[in-house]
N, C-alpha and C positions, 0 to 999 in steps of 0.2 A: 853729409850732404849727398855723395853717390846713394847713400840706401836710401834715401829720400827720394830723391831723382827714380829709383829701379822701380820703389814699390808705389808711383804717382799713381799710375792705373789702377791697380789695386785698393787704394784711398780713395780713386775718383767715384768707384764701384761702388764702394761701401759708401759714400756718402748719399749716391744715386738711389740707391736701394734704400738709405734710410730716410730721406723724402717722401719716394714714395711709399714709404710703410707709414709715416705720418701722414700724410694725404688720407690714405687709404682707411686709415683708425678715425679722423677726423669724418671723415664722408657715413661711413660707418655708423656713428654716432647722429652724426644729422638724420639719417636713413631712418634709424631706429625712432627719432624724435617728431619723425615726418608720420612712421609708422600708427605710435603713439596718438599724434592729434588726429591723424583718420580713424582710427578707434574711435579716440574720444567725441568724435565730430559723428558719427553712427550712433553710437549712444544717447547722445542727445537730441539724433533726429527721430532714436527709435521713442524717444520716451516724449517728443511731442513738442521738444524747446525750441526746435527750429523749424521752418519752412522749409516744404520739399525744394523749392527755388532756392532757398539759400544751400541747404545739404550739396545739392547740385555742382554750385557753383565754387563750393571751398573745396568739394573733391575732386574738384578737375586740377583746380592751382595744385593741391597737396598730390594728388598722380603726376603732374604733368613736373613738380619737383623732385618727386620721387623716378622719374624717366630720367631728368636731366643728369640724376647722381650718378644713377645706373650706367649712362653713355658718358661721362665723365671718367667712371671706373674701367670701362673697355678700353677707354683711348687711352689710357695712362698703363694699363696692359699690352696693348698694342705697341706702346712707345718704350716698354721695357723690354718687349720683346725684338722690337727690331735694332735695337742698342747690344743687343748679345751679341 
């Protein structure tokens, strides 16, 4: 119970750190997947399957979620950094 009690912080740490390593692997893979469909959204506007209207309008969502990851990933840096 005392080594419990000494080494709290230490657990609290490591539990902290391992969230946001999950977070982070999870955002990661969304990122990569956001990536992916703006490729693939290029591709089919190069080859003539879609409207330049529509090209337009899916790469703004697909940038404007790829922004949001991105300012997600700072603030969750920010938030580990000032917990040090």
């Amino acid at each position: 119970m005392v080594l419990r009690l000494l080494f709290a912080p230490i657990t609290g740490l490591a539990w902290i750190a391992e969230q946001i390593q999950e977070r982070a692997d999870t955002e990661l893979d969304d990122k990569e997947n956001l990536h992916k469909r703006l490729l693939t959204l290029q591709l089919a506007f190069d080859m003539g399957d879609i409207s330049e209207e529509d090209f337009e309008e899916q790469e703004e969502e697909l940038l404007l979620a790829i922004q949001a990851l991105d300012d997600e990933q700072r603030r969750l840096a920010a938030e580990a950094s000032d917990s040090e």
